[in-house]
C-alpha positions in Angstrom: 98.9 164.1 -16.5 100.7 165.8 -14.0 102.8 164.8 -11.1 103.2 166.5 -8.0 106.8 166.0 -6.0 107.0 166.0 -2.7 108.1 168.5 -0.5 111.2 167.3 0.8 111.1 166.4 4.8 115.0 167.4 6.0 112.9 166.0 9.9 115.4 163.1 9.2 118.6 164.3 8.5 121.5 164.3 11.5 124.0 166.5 12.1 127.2 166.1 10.4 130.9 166.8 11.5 130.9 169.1 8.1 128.3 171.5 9.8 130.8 172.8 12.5 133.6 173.4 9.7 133.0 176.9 9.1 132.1 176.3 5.1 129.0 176.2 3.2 127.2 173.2 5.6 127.9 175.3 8.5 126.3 178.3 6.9 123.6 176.1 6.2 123.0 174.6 9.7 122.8 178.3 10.6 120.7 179.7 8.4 117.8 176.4 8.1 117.9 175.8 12.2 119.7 178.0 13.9 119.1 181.7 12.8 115.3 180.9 12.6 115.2 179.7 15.9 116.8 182.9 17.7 114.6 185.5 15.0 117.2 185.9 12.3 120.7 187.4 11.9 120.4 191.1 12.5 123.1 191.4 9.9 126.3 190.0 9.1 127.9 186.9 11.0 131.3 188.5 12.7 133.3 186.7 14.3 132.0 189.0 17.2 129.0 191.0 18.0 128.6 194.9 19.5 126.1 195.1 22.6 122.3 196.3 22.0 122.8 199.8 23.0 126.4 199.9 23.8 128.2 200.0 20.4 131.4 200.4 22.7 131.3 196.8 23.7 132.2 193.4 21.9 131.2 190.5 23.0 132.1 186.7 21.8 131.6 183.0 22.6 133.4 180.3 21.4 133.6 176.1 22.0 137.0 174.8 21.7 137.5 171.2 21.2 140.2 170.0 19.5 141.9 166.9 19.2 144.6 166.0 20.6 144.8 168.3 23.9 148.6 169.2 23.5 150.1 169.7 20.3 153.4 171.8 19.2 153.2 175.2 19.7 149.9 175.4 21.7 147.2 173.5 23.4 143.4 173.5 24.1 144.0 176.1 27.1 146.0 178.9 25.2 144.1 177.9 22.0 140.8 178.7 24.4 142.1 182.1 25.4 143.5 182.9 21.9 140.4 182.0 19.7 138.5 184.4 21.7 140.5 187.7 22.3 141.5 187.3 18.5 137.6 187.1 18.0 137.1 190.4 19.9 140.2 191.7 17.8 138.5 191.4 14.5 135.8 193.7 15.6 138.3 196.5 17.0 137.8 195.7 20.3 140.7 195.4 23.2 139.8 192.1 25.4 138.7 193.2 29.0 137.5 189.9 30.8 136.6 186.3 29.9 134.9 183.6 31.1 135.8 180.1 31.1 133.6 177.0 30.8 135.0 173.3 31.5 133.5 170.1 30.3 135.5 167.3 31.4 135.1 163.5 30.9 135.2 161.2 33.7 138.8 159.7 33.7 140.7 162.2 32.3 143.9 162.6 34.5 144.2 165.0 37.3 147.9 166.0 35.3 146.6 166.9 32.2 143.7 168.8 33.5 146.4 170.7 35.9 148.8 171.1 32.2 145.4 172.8 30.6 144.4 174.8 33.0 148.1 176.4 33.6 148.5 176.9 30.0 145.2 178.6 29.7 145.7 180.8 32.9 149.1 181.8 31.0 147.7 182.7 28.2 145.3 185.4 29.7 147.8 186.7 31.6 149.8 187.0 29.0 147.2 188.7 26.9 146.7 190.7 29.8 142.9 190.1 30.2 141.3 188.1 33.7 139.2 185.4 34.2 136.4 186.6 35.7 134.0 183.9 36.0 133.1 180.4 34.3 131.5 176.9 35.5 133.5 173.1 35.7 130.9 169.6 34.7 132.4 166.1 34.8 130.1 163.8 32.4 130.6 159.9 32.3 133.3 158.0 30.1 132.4 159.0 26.6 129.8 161.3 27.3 132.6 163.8 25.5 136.3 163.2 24.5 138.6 164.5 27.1 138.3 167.9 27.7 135.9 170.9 25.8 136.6 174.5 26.8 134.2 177.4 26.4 135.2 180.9 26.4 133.5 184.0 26.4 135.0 187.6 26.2 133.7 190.9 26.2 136.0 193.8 24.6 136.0 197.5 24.5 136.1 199.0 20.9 138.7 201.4 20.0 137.2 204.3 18.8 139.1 204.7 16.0 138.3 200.9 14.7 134.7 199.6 13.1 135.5 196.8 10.8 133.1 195.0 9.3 133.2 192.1 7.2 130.1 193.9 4.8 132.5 196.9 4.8 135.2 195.9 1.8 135.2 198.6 -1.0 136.2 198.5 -4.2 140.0 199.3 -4.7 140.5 198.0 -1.0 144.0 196.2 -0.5 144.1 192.7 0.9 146.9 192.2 3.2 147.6 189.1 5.8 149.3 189.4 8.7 151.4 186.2 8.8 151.9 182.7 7.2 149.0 180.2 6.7 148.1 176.5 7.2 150.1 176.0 10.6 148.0 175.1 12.9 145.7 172.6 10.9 148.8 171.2 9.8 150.4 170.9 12.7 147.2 169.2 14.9 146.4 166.7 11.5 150.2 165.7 11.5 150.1 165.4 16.0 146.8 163.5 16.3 147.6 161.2 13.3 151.6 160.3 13.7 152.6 161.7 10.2 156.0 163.5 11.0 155.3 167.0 9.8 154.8 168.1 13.4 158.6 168.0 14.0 159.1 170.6 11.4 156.1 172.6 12.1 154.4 174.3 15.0 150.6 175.7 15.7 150.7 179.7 15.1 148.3 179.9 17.9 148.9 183.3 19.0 146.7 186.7 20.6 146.1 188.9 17.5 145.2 192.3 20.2 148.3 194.1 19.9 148.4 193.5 16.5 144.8 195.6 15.9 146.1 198.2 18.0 148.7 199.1 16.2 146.3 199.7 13.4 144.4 202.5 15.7 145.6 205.3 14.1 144.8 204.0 10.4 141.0 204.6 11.9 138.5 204.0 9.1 141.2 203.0 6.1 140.9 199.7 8.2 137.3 198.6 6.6 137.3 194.9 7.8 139.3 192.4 9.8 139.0 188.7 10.0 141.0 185.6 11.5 140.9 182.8 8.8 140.5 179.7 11.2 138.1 177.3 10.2 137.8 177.0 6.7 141.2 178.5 6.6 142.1 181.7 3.9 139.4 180.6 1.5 136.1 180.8 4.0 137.5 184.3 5.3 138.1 185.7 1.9 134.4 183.9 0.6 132.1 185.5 3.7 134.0 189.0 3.0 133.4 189.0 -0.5 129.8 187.7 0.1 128.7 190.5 2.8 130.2 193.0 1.3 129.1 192.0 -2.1 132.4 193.0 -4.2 134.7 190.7 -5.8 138.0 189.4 -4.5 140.8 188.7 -6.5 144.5 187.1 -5.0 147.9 186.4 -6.0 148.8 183.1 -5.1 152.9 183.9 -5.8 152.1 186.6 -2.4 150.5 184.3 -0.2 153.1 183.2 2.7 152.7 179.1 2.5 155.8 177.6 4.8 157.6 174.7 3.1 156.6 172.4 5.2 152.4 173.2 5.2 153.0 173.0 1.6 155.0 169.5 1.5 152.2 168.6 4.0 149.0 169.7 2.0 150.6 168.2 -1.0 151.1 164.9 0.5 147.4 164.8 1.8 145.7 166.7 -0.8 144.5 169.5 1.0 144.7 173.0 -0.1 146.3 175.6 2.3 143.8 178.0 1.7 141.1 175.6 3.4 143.5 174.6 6.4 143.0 176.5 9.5 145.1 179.3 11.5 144.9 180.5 14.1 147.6 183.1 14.6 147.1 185.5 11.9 144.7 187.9 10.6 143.6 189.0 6.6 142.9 193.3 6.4 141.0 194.7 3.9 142.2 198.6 3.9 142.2 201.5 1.8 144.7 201.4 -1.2 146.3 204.0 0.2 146.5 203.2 3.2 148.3 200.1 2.0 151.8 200.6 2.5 151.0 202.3 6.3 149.0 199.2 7.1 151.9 196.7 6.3 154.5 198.4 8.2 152.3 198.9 11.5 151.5 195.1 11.3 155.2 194.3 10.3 156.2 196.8 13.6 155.3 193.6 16.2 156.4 190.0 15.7 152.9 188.2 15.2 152.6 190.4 11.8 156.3 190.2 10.9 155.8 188.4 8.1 152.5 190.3 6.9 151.9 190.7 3.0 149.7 192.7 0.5 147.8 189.3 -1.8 145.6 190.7 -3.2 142.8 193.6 -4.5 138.8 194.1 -4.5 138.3 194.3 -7.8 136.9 197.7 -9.6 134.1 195.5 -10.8 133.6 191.8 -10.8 130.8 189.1 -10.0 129.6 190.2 -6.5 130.7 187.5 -3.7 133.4 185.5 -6.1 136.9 184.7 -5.3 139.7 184.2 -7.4 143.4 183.1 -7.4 145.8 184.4 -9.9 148.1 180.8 -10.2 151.6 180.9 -10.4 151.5 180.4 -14.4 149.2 183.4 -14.5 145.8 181.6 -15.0 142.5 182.3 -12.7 140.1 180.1 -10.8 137.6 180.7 -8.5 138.0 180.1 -4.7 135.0 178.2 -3.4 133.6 178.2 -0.1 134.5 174.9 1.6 131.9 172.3 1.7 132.3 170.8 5.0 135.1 169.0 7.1 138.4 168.5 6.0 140.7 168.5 9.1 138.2 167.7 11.7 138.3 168.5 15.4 141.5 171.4 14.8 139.5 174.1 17.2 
């Protein structure tokens, strides 16, 4: 006798706060609803995409809607502006305009709209890149919490630059630009009153400069990625994964401030799961190693940068692992789903 199972009907499944956290749900989402729905990934999901026929241009689109609206070291406006020129950054692209989309609950004072919407105009001009366009709703009480911000930026490629998340080689160097686990941190500790926000500060910072100065490195630069959601180990996961090589880093290299780490440790989260959102990881030739740290370590956003880590000469395709501080391995997982919601 044979029994036949049932094909399994997902028509009554919800959405969870796990599918927007950048890990494996959020692949998921994409690739059961999503992708199918538009035809299908062409190739790779970067963090931005070239134009059909106009290779020269980057384009990206982001939602920002963290929680709470002001925290240290940033807010929702500058966070709005940074997400997305660092977006175009990762793809070699130099940020030429935005646009700005506003949703904004009914009630939300007139002041802190005014505080947003100074900060974000900041920001861009700071970055040196104009709003050009965008669109303001208002939606009832509860209809959305507060305030959510949409940007979208289009960049012009340097010509020197292709990075490519599929693009790590063998040999390659890992290098990060700067510290990891401040901003997650730093918006848990705000929106929740535990105390670590007095010690700590978002990194929330524009990442463009920083790719520029790797222009002349040209193609030793083979990929380039802003760890924010999902935090060091989603980055390092989707790299190894499109590129199909193996990723091995030291976890004695890996810049973790004292005060992330007291903070993870207290709330059992790992720092390479927290997000950032001022720094970038590099995959480069070996020898190009040395060059690459010093032209990140030549402007104050990559001050700080470090070499963690190697793509291993041969390994299992798409796996991650940390060398511990006593010298032992494990493997890096994707993240499941949400662990510091709403930090974007």
């Amino acid at each position: 006798m044979t029994i036949d199972c049932p094909t399994p009907n997902h028509e009554d499944e919800v959405v969870l706060l796990g599918h927007g956290a950048g890990g494996l749900l959020t692949a998921e989402l994409l690739n059961r609803l999503v992708l199918p729905a538009l035809g299908g990934a062409p190739g790779p999901l970067e963090d931005a995409a070239t134009l059909p026929g106009r290779p020269e241009l980057v384009m990206s689109t982001d939602g920002f809607v963290v929680s709470p609206l002001f925290f240290p070291g940033g807010d929702i406006g500058a966070l709005a502006v940074h997400g997305t020129v660092n977006d175009l950054a990762m793809r070699g692209a130099w940020p030429l305009a935005l646009s700005v989309s506003l949703i904004v609950e009914e009630g939300l004072p007139l002041a802190e709209l005014r505080a947003v919407m100074e900060s974000l105009g900041k920001a861009a001009e700071d970055a040196g890149v104009p709003v050009v366009t965008g669109d303001t709703k208002v939606v009832g009480r509860g209809a959305v919490d507060r305030l959510f911000i949409t940007t979208t930026g289009i960049g012009q490629r340097h010509a020197s630059l292709s990075p490519s998340a599929a693009s790590a080689r063998p040999g390659d160097a890992v290098l990060l630009s700067g510290p990891i686990g401040l901003h997650g941190t730093t918006v848990l500790s705000t929106r929740e009153g535990l105390g670590f926000d007095s010690d700590i500060a978002s990194d929330s910072q524009p990442l463009h400069r920083l790719v520029r100065a790797l222009v002349p490195l040209g193609g030793a630069v083979h990929v380039l990625r802003d760890p924010t959601r999902g935090g060091l180990a989603a980055s390092l996961n989707e790299i190894a994964r499109d590129s199909s090589v193996a990723v091995e880093i030291d976890e004695r290299a890996i810049p973790v401030p004292g005060a992330v780490s007291s903070a993870c440790d207290l709330l059992g989260l790992d720092p390479l799961v927290v997000a950032n959102e001022g720094c970038l990881v590099a995959f480069v030739d070996a020898a190009a190693a040395e060059e690459t740290l010093a032209a990140l370590r030549s402007l104050p956003e990559g001050a700080q940068a470090a070499r963690i880590g190697a793509v291993l000469p041969e390994g299992p395709q798409g796996r991650v692992t940390l060398r511990t501080l006593v010298g032992a391995r494990r493997i890096v997982d994707m993240p499941l789903g949400e662990q510091l919601p709403r930090i974007c």
